[in-house]
C-alpha positions as CSV (number, residue, x, y, z in Angstrom):
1,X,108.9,-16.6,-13.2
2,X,112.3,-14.9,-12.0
3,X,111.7,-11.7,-10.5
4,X,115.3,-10.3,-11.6
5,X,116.9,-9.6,-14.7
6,X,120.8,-10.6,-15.5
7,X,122.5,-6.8,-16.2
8,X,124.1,-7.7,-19.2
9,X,123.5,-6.3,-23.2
10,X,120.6,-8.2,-25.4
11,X,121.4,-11.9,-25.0
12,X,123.0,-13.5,-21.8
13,X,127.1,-12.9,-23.0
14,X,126.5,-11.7,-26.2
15,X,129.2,-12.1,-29.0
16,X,131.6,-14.6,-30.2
17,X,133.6,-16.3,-27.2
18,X,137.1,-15.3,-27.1
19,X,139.3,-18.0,-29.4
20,X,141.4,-19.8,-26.2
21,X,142.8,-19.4,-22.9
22,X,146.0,-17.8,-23.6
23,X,144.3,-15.2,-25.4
24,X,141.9,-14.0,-22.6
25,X,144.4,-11.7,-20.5
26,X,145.0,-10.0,-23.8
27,X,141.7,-8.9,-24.2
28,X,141.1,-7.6,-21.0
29,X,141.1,-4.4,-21.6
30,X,140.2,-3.3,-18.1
31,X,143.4,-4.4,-16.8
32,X,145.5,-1.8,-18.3
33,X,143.1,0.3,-17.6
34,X,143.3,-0.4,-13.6
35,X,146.9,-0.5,-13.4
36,X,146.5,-3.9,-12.1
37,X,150.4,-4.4,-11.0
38,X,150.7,-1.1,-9.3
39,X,147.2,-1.9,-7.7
40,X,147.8,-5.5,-6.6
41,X,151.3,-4.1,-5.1
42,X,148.9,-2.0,-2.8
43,X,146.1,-5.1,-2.2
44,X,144.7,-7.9,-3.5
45,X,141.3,-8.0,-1.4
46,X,143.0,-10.7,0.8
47,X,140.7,-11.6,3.6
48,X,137.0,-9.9,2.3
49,X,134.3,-11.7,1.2
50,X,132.4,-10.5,-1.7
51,X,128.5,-11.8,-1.9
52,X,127.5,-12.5,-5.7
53,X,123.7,-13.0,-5.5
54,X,123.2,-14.0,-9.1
55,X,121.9,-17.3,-11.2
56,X,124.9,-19.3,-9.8
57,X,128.6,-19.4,-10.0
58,X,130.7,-22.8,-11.7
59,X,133.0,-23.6,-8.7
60,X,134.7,-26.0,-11.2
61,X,135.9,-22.9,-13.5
62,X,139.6,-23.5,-13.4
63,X,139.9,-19.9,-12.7
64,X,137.8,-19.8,-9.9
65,X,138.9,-22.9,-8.3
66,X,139.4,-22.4,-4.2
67,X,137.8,-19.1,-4.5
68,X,134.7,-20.1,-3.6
69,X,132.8,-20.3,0.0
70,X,129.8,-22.3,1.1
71,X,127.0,-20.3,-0.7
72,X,122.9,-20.4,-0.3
73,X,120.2,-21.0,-2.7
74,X,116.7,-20.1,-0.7
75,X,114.8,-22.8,-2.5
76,X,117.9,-25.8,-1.4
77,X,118.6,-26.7,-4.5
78,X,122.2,-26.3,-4.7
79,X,122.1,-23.4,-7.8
80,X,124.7,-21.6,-6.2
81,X,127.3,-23.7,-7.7
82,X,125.0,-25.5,-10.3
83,X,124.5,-22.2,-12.7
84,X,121.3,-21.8,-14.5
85,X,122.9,-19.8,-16.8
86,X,126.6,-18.3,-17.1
87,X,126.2,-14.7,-15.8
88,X,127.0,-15.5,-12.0
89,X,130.3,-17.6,-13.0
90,X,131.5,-14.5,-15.3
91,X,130.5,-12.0,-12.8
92,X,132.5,-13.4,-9.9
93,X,135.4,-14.0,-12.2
94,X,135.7,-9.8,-12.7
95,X,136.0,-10.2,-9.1
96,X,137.9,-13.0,-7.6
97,X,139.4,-14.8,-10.6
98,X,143.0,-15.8,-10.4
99,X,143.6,-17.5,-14.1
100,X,145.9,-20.7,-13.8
101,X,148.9,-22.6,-14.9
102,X,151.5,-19.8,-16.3
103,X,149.4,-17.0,-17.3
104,X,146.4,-18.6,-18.8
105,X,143.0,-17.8,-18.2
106,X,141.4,-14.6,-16.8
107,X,142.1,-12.1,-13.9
108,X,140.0,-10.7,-11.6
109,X,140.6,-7.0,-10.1
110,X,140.6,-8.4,-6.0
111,X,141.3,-11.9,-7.0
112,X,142.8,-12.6,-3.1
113,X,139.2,-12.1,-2.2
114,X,136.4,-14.9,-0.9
115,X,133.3,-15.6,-3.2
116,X,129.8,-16.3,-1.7
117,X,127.9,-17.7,-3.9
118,X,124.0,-17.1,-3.7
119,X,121.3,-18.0,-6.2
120,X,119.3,-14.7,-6.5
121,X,115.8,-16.7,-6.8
122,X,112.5,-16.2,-7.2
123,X,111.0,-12.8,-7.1
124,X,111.8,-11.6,-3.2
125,X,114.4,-13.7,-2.7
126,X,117.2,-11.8,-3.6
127,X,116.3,-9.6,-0.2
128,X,116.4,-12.7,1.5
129,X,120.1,-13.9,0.1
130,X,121.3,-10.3,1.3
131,X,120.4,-10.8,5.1
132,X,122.2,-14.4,4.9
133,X,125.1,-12.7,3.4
134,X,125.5,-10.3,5.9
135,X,124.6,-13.3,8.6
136,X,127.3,-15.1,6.6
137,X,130.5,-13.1,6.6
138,X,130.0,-10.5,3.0
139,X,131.6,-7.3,3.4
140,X,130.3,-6.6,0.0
141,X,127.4,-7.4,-1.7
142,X,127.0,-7.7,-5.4
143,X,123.3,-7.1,-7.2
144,X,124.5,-7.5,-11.2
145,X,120.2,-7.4,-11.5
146,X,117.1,-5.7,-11.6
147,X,114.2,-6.2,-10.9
148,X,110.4,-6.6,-12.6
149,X,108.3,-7.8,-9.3
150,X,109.7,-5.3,-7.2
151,X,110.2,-1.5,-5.8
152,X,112.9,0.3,-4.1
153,X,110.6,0.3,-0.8
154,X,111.4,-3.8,-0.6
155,X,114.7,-3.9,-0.3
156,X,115.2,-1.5,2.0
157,X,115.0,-3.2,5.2
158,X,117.5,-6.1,3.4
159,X,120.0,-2.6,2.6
160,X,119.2,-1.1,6.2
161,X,120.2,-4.3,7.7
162,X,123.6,-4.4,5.7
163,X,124.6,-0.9,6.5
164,X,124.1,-1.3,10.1
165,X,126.2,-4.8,10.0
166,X,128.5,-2.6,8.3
167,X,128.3,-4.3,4.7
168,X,128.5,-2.4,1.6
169,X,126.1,-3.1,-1.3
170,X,126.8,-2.7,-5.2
171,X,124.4,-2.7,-7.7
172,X,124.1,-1.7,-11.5
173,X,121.8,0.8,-12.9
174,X,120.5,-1.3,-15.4
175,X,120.9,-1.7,-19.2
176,X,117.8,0.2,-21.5
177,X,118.9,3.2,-21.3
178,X,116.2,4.4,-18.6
179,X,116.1,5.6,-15.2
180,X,117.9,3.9,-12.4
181,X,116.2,0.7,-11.6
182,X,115.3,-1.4,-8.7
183,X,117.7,-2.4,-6.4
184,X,120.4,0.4,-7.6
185,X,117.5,2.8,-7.0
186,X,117.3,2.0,-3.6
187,X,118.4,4.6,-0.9
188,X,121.6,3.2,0.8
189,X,122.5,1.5,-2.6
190,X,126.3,2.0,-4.5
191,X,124.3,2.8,-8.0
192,X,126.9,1.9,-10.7
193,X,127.1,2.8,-14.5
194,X,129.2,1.1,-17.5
195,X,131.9,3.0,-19.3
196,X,133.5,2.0,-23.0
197,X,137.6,1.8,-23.2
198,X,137.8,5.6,-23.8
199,X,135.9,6.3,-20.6
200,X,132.5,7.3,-22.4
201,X,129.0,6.1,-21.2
202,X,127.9,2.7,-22.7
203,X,124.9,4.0,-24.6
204,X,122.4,1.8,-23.0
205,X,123.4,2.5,-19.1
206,X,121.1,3.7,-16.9
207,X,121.2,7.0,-15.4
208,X,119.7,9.3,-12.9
209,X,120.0,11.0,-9.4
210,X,121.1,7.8,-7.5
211,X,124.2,7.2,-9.8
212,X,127.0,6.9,-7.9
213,X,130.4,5.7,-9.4
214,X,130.6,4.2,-13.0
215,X,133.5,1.3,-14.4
216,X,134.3,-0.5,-17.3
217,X,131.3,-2.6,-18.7
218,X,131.9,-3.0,-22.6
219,X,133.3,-5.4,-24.4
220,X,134.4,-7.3,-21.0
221,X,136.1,-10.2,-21.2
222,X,134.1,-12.8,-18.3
223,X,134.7,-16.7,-17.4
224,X,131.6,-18.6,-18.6
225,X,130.7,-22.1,-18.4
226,X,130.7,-24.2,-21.4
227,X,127.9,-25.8,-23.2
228,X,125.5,-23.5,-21.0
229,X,123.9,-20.2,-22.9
230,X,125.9,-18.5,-25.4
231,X,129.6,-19.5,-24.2
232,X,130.7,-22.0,-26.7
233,X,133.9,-22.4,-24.2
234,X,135.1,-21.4,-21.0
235,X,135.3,-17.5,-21.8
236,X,132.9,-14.8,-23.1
237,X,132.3,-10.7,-24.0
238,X,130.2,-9.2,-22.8
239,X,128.7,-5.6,-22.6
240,X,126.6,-3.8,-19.7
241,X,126.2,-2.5,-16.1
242,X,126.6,-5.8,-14.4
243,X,130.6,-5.6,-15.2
244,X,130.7,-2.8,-14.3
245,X,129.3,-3.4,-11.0
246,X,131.4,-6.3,-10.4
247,X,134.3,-4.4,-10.9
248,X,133.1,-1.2,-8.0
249,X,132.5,-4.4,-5.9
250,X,136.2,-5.6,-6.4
251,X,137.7,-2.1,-5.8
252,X,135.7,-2.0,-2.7
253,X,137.1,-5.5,-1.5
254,X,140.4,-3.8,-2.2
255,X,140.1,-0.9,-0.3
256,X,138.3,-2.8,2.9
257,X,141.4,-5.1,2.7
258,X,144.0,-2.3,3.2
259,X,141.6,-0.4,5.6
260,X,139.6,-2.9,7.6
261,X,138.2,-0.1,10.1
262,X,136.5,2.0,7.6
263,X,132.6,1.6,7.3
264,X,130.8,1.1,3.9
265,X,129.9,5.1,3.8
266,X,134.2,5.5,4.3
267,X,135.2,3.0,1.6
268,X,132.5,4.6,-0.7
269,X,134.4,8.0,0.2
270,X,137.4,6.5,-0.8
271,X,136.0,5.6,-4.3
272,X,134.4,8.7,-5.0
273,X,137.1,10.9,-4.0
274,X,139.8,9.4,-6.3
275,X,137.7,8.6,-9.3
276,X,138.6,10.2,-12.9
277,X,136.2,12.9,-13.2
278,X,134.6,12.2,-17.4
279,X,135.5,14.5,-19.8
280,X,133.3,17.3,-20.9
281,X,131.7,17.2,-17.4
282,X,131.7,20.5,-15.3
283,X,129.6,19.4,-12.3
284,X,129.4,16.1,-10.5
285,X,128.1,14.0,-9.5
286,X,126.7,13.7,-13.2
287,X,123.1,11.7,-13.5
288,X,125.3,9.5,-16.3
289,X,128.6,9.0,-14.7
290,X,128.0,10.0,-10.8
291,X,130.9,10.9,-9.0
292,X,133.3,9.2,-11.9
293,X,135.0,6.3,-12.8
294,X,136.7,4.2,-10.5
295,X,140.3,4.8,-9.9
296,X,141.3,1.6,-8.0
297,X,145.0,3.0,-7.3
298,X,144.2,5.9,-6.2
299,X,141.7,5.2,-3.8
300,X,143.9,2.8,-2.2
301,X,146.5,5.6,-2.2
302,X,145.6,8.9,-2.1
303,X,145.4,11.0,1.1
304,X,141.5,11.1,1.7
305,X,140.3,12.3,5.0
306,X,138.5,8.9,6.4
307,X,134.9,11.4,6.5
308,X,131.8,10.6,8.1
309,X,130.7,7.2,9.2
310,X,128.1,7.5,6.5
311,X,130.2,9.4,3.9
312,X,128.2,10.0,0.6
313,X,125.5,7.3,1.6
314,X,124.6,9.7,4.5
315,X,121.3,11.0,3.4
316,X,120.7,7.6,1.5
317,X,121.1,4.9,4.0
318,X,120.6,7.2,7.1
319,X,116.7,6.3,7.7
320,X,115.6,3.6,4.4
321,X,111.7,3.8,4.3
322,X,110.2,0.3,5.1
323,X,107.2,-1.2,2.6
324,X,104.6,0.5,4.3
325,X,106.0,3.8,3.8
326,X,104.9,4.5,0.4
327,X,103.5,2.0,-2.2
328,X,106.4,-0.6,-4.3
329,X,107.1,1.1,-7.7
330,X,107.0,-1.3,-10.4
331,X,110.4,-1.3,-12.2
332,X,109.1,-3.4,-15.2
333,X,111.6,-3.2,-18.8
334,X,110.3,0.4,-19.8
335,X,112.0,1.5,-16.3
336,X,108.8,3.6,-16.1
337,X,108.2,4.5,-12.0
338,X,111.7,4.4,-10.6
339,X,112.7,7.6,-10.6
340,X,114.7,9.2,-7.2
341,X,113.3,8.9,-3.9
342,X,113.6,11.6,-1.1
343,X,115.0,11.2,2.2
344,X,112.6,10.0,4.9
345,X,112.0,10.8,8.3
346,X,109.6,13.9,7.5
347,X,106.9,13.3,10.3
348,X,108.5,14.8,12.8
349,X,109.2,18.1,11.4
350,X,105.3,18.2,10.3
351,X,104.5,17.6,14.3
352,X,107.1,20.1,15.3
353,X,106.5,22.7,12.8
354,X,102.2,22.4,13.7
355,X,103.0,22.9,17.2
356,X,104.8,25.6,17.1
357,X,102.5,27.3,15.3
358,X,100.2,26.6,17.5
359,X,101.8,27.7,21.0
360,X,101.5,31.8,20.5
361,X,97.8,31.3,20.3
362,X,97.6,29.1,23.0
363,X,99.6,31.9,25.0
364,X,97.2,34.8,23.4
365,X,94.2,33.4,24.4
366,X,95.0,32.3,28.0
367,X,96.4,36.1,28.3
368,X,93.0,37.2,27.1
369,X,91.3,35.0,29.4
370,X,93.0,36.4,32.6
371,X,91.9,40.0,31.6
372,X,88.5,39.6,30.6
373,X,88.1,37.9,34.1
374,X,89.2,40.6,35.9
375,X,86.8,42.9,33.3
376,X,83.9,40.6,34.2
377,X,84.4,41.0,38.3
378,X,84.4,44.6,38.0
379,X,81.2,44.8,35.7
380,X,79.5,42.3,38.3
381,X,80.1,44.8,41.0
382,X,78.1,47.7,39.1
383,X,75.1,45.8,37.1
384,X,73.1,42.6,36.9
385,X,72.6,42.8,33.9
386,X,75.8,43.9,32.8
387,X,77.3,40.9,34.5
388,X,75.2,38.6,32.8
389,X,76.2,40.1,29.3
390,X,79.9,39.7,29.8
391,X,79.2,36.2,31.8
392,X,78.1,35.4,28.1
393,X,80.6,36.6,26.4
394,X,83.3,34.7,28.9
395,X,81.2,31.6,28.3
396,X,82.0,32.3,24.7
397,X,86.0,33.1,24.9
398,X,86.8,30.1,27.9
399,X,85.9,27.5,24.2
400,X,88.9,28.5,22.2
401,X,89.1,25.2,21.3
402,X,85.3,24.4,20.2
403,X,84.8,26.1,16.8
404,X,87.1,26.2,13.8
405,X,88.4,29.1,12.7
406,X,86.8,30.9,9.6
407,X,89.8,29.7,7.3
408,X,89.4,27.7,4.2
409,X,90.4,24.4,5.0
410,X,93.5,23.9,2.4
411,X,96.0,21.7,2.2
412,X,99.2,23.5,2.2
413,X,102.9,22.2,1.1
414,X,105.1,20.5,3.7
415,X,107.0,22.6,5.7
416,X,104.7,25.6,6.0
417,X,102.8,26.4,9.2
418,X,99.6,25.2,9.7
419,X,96.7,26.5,11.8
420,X,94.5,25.0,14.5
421,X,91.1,23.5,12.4
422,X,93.0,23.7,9.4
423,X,93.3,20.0,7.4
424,X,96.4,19.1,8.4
425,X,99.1,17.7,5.6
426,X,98.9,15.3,3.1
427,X,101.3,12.2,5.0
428,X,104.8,12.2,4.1
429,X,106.2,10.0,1.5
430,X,109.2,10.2,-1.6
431,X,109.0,12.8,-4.0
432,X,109.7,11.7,-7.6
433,X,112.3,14.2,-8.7
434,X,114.1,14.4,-5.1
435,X,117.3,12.5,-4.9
436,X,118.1,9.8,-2.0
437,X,121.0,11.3,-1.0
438,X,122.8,15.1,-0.7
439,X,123.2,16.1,-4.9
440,X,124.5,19.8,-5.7
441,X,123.9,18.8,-9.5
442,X,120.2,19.1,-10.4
443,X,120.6,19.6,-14.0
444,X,121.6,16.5,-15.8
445,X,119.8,14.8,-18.1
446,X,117.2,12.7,-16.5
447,X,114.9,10.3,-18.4
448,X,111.5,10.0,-16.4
């Protein structure tokens, strides 16, 4: 049993396949949308490989034809280019596709840009196709699926690994209307919404903390393969999060092909910086929209500072937790358990913040010590007896360290001081309602 599900509405490319070739460009409606003339004048994505781990990608689509590199199924089968069902081939053709003869067929928003295909799988797989993407030449990763076997805890070495190789990965919310699912969840993660034509929120888009950037993802237009799920020909609509996330893919490819020197956290920037801020929406990022939707002119345009090597995946990718850190959180169809993760790394500041509490004692008593020596001399000098008394009493002041205090031993909240003998702090791990990266807006509406 797959361990992923496809990001698209109901049924694999639901609704009636689009009548014939020279009617496809008309009805993508995204195109008008991105400007694509004004964009394409900037970049085409020439010379950056985009990663589509997905359920394989037809390399005989006429409008895919030479966009494709030598891809990777983990099991050697070949599915990278022998689709098991038609959601890989439409998903790369929002990216890459180039149409053919005069005007016919489909267009892509980065269609000067290299395809590697990679068959997501079995369950934990698809962490496995993102290492030999990044081993493999992918500047860009796209995750157009969720899982049902996994947690945001087991992809993170696969997302650490890309960010440090430099490698930006995209991945969509998720379609029922729930929290933020597994991968898009992940810290380090591009989370990405769908939009309708007027720029609204597809009703059934995920949402949450970790949303990022949101793009067109209804009524979208995709290459499919023919005889093979619910394409009756070589094109399809389709609604949901995983157009959408192959279209933020394809404006990344664009904006690492005009500015090869920028890191994923920089290109992110980019995006986020020049998106159209949704109507009706005073403070972003917005747990529906994120930062906006994606402006692919602009962000190849505008003057943006080039920002921190991070940029707005600092907190998120800056220190991933691994597996062990905290236990996998089911992301089953009910999205139940994948709500925001916190940042890591809080050990230290429980170890630093317990020893410095601890150090004023420490000095106190060895203060105390050196006077009630000299107080103990001077009473030997007079009595026996007396001597004895305070030897005692030394005896019972040179143990600090033996007896616990009389304190209640209480657990108190991270970050407070803690005393010597005191139980220390529950270990560290995610809180639920914490988001993975830096988020000024707290108060959108968040399904848990």
């Amino acid at each position: 049993m797959l361990g992923a599900t496809a990001l698209t509405a109901g049924v694999l490319f639901s609704g009636a396949p689009v009548a014939s070739a020279d009617q496809v460009r008309d009805g993508q409606w995204a195109n008008s949308y991105f400007g694509l003339d004004k964009v394409w004048s900037v970049s085409k994505g020439d010379g950056v490989v985009v990663a589509v781990i997905d359920t394989g990608i037809d390399a005989n689509h006429p409008d895919l034809a030479g966009s494709l590199l030598p891809g990777y199924d983990p099991d050697g089968n070949g599915r990278e280019t022998k689709p098991t069902t038609e959601h890989g081939t439409g998903i790369a053709s929002l990216i890459a596709a180039h149409g053919h003869g005069n005007g016919a067929g489909m267009v892509g928003l980065a269609p000067g840009a290299k395809i590697l295909p990679i068959y997501r799988g079995d369950s934990g797989t698809i962490q496995e196709g993102m290492k030999w993407a990044v081993d493999h030449g992918a500047k860009v990763i796209n995750i157009s699926q969720v899982t049902t076997t996994s947690g945001p805890a087991d992809f993170a070495d696969a997302v650490s690994y890309a960010l440090q190789h430099k490698v930006l990965v995209v991945a969509g919310a998720g379609n029922d209307g729930g929290p933020v699912r597994t991968p898009a969840n992940t810290p380090g993660v591009l989370a990405v919404g769908a939009v309708d034509q007027n720029q609204k929120i597809w009703a059934q888009s995920n949402y949450g903390p970790e949303m990022m950037l949101t793009a067109p993802g209804a009524d979208i237009v995709m290459a499919g393969v023919e005889g093979l799920g619910s394409c009756q020909g070589q094109y399809c609509k389709a609604d949901g999060t995983s157009a959408a996330t192959a279209y933020v893919s394809a404006a990344a490819a664009l904006v690492f092909a005009k500015y090869p020197d920028l890191t994923p956290g920089q290109v992110v920037n980019r995006l986020v910086k020049s998106a159209a801020a949704p109507a009706g929406v005073s403070k972003l990022p917005d747990n529906h929209y994120g930062y906006g939707v994606i402006r692919p002119y602009e962000a190849l345009t505008k003057d943006i500072p080039v920002g921190s090597a991070q940029g707005p995946l600092a907190a998120a990718g800056a220190s991933a937790p691994t597996a062990s850190a905290g236990a996998p959180q089911d992301s089953g169809s009910d999205g139940a358990g994948t709500g925001g993760l916190g940042s890591p790394g809080a050990t230290p500041g429980i170890k630093q913040s317990s020893s410095g509490s601890a150090l004023p004692m420490i000095l106190a008593i060895g203060g105390g010590l050196v006077v009630l020596l000299i107080v103990v001399i001077a009473v030997a000098v007079s009595s026996s007896r007396r001597r004895s008394r305070a030897q005692g009493f030394q005896a019972q002041a040179g143990t600090p360290y033996g007896a616990a205090p009389g304190w209640p031993p209480q657990q108190q909240p991270y970050g407070q001081q803690s005393h010597p003998g005191q139980q220390p702090p529950p270990p560290y791990g995610y809180p639920p309602q914490q988001p993975p990266y830096n988020n000024p807006y707290q108060d959108g509406n968040q399904s848990r």
